[in-house]
C-alpha atoms as an extended CHARMM CRD file, in Angstrom:
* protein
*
       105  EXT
         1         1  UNK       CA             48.3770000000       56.8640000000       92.0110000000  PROA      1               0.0000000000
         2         2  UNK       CA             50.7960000000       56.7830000000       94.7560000000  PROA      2               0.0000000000
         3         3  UNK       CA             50.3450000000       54.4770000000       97.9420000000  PROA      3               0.0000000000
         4         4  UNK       CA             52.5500000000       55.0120000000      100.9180000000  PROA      4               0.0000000000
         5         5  UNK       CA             54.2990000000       52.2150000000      103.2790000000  PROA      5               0.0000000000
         6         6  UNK       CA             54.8470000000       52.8360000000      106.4530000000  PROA      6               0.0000000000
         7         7  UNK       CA             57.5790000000       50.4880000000      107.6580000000  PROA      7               0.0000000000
         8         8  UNK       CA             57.2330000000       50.7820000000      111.4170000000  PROA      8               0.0000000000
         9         9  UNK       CA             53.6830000000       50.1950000000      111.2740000000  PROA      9               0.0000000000
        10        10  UNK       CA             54.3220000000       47.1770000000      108.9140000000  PROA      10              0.0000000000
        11        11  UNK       CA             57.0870000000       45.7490000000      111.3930000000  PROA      11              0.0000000000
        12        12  UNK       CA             56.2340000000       47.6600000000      114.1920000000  PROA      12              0.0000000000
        13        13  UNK       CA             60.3020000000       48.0030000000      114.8850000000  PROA      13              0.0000000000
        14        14  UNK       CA             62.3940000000       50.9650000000      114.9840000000  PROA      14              0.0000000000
        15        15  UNK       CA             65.4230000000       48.6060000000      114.1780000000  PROA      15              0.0000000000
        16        16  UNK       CA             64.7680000000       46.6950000000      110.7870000000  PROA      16              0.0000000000
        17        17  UNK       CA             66.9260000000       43.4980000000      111.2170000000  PROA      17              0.0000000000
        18        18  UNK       CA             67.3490000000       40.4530000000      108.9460000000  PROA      18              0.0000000000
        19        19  UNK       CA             66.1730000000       38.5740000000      105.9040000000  PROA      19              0.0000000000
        20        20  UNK       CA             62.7940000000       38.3560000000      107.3390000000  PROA      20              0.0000000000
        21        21  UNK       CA             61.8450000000       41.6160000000      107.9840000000  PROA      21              0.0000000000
        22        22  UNK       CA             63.4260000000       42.8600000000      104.3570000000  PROA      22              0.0000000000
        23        23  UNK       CA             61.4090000000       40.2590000000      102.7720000000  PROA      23              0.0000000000
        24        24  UNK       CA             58.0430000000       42.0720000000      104.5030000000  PROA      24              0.0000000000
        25        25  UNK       CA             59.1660000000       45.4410000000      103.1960000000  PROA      25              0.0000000000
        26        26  UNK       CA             60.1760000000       44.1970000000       99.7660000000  PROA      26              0.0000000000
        27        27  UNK       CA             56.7300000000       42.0930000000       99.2930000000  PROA      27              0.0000000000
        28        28  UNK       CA             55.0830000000       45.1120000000      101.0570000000  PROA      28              0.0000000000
        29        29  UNK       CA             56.4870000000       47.2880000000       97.9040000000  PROA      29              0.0000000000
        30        30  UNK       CA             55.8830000000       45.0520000000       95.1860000000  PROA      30              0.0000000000
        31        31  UNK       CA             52.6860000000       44.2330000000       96.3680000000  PROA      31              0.0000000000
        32        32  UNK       CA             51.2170000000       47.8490000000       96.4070000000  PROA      32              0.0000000000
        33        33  UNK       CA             53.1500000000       48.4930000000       92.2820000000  PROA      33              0.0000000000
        34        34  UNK       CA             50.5530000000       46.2330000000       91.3570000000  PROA      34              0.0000000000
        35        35  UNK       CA             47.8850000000       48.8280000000       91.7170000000  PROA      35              0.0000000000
        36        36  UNK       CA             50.1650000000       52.1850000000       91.9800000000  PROA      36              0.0000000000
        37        37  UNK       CA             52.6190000000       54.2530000000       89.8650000000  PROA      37              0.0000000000
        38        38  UNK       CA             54.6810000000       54.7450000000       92.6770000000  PROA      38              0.0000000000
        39        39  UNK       CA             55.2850000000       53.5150000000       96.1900000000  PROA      39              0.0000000000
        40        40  UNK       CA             57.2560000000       55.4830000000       98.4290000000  PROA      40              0.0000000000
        41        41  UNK       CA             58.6530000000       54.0410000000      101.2990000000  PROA      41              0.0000000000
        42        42  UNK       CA             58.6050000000       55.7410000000      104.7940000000  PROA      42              0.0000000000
        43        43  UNK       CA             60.9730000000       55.1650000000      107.4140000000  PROA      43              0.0000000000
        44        44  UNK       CA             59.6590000000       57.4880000000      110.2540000000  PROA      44              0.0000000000
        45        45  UNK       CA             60.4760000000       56.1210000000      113.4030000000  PROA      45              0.0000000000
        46        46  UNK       CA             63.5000000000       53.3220000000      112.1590000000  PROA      46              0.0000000000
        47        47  UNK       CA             66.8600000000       54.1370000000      113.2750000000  PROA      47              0.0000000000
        48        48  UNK       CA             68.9860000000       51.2000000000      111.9240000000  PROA      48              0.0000000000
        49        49  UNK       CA             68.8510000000       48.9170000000      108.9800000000  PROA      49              0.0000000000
        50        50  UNK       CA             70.5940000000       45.7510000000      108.8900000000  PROA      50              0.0000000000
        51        51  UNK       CA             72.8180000000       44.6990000000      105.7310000000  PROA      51              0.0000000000
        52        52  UNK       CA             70.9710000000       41.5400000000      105.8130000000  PROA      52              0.0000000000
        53        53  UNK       CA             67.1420000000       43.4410000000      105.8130000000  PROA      53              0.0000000000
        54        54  UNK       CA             68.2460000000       45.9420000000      103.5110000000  PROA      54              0.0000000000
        55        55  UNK       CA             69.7680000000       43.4730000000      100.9800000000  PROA      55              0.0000000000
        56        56  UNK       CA             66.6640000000       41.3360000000      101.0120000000  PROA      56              0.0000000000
        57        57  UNK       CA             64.4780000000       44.1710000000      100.5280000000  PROA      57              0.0000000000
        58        58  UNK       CA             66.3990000000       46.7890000000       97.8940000000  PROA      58              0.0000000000
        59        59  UNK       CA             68.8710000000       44.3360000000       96.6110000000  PROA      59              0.0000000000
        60        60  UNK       CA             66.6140000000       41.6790000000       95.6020000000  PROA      60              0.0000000000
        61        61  UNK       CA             64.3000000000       44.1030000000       94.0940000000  PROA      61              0.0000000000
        62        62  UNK       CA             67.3410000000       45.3030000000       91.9890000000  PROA      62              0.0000000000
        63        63  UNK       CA             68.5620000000       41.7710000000       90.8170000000  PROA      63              0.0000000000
        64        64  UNK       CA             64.8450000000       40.6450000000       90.3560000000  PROA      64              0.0000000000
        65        65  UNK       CA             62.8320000000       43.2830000000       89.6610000000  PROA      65              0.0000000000
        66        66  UNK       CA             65.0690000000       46.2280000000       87.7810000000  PROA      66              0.0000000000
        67        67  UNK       CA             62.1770000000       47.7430000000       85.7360000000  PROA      67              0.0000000000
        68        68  UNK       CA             60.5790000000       48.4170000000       88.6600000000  PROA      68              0.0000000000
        69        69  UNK       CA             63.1850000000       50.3030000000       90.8400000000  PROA      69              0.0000000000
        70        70  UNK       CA             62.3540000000       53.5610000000       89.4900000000  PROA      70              0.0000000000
        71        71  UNK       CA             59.1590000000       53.5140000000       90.8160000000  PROA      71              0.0000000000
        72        72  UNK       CA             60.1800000000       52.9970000000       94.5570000000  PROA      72              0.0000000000
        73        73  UNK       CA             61.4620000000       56.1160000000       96.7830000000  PROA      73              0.0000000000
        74        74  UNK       CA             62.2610000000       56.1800000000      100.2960000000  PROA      74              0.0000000000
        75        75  UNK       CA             61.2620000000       59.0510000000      102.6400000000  PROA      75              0.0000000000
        76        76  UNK       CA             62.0330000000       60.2640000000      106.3430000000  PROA      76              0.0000000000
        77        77  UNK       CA             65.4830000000       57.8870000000      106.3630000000  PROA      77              0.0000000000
        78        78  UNK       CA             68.0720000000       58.6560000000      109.2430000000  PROA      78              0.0000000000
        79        79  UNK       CA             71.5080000000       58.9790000000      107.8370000000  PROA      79              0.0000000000
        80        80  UNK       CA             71.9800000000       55.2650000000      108.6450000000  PROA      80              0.0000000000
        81        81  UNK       CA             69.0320000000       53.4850000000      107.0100000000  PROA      81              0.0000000000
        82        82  UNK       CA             69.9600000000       56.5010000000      103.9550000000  PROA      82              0.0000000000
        83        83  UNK       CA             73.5330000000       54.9730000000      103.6090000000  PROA      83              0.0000000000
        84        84  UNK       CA             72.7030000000       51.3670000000      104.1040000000  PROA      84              0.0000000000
        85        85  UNK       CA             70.0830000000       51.2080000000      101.5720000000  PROA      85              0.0000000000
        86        86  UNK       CA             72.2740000000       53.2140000000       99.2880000000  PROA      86              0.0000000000
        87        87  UNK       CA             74.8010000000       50.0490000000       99.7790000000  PROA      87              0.0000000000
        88        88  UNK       CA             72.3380000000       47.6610000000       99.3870000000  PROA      88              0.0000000000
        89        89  UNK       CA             71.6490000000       48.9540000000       96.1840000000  PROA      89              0.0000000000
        90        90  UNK       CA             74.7910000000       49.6570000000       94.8890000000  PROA      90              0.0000000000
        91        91  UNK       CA             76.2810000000       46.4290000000       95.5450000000  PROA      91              0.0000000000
        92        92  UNK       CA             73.4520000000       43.8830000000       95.0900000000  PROA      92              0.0000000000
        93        93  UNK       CA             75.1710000000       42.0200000000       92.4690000000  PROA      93              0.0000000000
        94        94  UNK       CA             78.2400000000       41.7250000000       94.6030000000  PROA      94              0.0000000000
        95        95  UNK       CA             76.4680000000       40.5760000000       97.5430000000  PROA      95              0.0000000000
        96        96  UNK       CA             74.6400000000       37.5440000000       95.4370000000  PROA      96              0.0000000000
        97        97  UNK       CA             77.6270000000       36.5750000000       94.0850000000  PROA      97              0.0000000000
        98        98  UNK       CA             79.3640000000       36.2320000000       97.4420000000  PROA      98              0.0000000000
        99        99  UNK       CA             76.0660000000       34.1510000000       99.0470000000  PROA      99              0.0000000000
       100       100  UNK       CA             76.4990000000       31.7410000000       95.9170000000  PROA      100             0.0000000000
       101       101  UNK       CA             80.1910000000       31.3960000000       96.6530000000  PROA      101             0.0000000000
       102       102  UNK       CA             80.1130000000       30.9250000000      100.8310000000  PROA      102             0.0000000000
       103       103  UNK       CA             77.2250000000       28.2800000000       99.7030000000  PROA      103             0.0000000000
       104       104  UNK       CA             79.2390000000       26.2300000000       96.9940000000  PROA      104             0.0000000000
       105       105  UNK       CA             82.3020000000       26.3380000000       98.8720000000  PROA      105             0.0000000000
């Protein structure tokens, strides 16, 4: 079974900014895996992606949940929101690590 997540109905934005909004996307996701194989995520209609959104939604999901990655695609992303979840991704350990550091310093 495969549901479908419609992030501008969800945040009803076309600009997906901070930790708040990732957080709805990412519980959104992980949410819906409960019952479905896959969950693909649909980005008609968003233009931009922050760092701060897209690490709290992808890059928490790959430091928390990596088992689970594989059954989460993205669909209808601009070249943007393409590139900054890509990042997000990509660099979610490095990102952690730097939030522990600013915090203990």
């Amino acid at each position: 079974m495969k549901t479908t997540i419609q992030v501008s109905e969800v945040l009803h934005a076309g600009a997906i900014t901070g930790r708040h909004s990732g957080r709805v996307i990412r519980e959104s996701a992980v949410a819906a895996l409960i019952h479905s194989s896959i969950v693909v995520v649909d980005f008609s209609g968003v233009d931009i992606i922050t760092q701060s959104a897209a690490d709290e939604f992808i890059g928490r999901i790959v430091r928390q949940h990596p088992k689970i990655i594989g059954r989460i695609s993205f669909s209808n992303c601009s070249p943007d929101v393409a590139g900054m979840l890509q990042w997000a991704a990509e660099n979610a350990n490095a990102v952690f690590q730097a939030q522990h550091a600013m915090v203990a310093a």
